[in-house]
N, C-alpha and C positions, 0 to 999 in steps of 0.2 A: 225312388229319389236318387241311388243310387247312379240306374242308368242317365235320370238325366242330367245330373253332374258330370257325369263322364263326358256325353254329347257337349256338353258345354265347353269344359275345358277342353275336349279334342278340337272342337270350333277354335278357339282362342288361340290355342295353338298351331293349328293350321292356319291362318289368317296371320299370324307373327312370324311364322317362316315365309309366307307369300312376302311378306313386307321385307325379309330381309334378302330374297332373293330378287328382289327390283331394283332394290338400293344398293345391289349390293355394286366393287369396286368394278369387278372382268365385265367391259361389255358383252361379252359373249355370252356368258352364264345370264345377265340382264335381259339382252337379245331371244335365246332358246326360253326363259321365266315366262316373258310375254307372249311368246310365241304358243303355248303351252295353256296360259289362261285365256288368251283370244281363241284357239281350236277347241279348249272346254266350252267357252259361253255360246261360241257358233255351234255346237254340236247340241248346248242344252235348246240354244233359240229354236233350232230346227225342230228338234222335238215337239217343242212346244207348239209350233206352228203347225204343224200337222196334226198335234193331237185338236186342238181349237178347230181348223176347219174338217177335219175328218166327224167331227161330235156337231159341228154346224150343217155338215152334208148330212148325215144321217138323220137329224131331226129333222129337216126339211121332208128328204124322201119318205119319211114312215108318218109322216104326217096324213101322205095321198095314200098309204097302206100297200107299198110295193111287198113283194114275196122275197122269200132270202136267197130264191136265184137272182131274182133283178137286184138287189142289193150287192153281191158278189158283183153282176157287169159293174154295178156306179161304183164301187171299191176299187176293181182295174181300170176305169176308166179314169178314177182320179189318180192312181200312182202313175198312167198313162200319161198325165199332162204333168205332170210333177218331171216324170222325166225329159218328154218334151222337149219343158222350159227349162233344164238344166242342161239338154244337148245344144238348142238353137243360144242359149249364153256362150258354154264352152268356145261352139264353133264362133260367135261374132266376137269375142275377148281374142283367142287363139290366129282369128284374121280368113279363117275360111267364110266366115261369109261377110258380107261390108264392106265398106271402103281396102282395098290393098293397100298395105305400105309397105316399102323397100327398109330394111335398115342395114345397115353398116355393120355387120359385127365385129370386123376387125379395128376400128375405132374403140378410143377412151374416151369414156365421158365421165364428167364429175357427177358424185352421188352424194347422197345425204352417210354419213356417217358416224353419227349419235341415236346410238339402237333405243333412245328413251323418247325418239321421238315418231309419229304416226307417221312421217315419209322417209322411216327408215330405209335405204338404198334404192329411195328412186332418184330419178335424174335430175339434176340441180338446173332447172328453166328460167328465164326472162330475168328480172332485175337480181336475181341472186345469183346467176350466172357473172352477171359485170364485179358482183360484190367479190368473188372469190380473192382471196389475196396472193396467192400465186399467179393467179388470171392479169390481176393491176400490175407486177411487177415483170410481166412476160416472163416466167420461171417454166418452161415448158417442160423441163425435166423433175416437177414437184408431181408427186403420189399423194401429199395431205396436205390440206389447207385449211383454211376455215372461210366462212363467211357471216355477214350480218340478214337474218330473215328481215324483210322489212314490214312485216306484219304485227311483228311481236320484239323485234329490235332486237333481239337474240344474237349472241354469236355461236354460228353450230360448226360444227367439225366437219369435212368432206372429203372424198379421198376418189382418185382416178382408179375406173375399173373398167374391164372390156364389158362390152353388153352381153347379154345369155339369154 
């Protein structure tokens, strides 16, 4: 009983620090919180994924009664495509394969600037680019602004940054 009150309250407690680190005032500290439980859940998903189709391959194959040399090839031939699919991503994200495109990196462009939201420091595109209110008053020497999402009617923070 013991252990599992500890487990309990450690849970409790962990889960109440989580919550005060999201809320908390430094977006920065905000920013790396998120940052930190997004890399945990993708690292637990991954797992998971693999262990599900790894137990779904295997029950297939020992179904037909292969030997546990041919089990080893279907083992490397599936971290074989695992990787693969992680290389031909890289490369089409990265720009080696697919459409080319040129960018400018010596340009500013306005980014999202509120670490609490999913398009933290991407590029502020289409109707919330006209919203910017530095953009409305021709302030070309403005680094932070805000605008209104017109999605969600929001006014969010933005800030000029080089691209990287």
């Amino acid at each position: 009983d013991l252990d599992a009150a500890c487990m309990l309250l450690g849970g409790v407690t962990f889960v109440m620090v989580l919550f005060v680190l999201v809320n908390t005032t430094d977006p920065e500290r905000r920013r790396y919180a998120w940052k930190v439980i997004t890399n945990t859940i993708s690292v637990f998903m991954g797992v998971l994924f693999f262990s599900g189709n790894n137990t779904v391959m295997e029950d297939f194959f020992k179904q037909f009664g292969f030997s546990e040399g041919t089990m080893v090839v279907v083992h490397f031939m599936h971290c074989f495509v695992y990787i693969a699919v992680m290389m031909l991503t890289i490369g089409y994200i990265t720009g080696v394969f697919g459409p080319n495109k040129s960018i400018d990196f010596s340009s500013d462009v306005w980014v999202y600037a509120d670490a609490m939201l999913v398009n933290f420091e991407e590029e502020v595109v289409g109707v919330e680019l006209k919203n910017i209110r530095a953009e409305q008053r021709k302030d070309t020497m403005a680094k932070m602004s805000t605008t209104v999402d017109e999605k969600f009617g929001l006014e969010v923070s933005v800030k000029k940054k080089k691209l990287s």
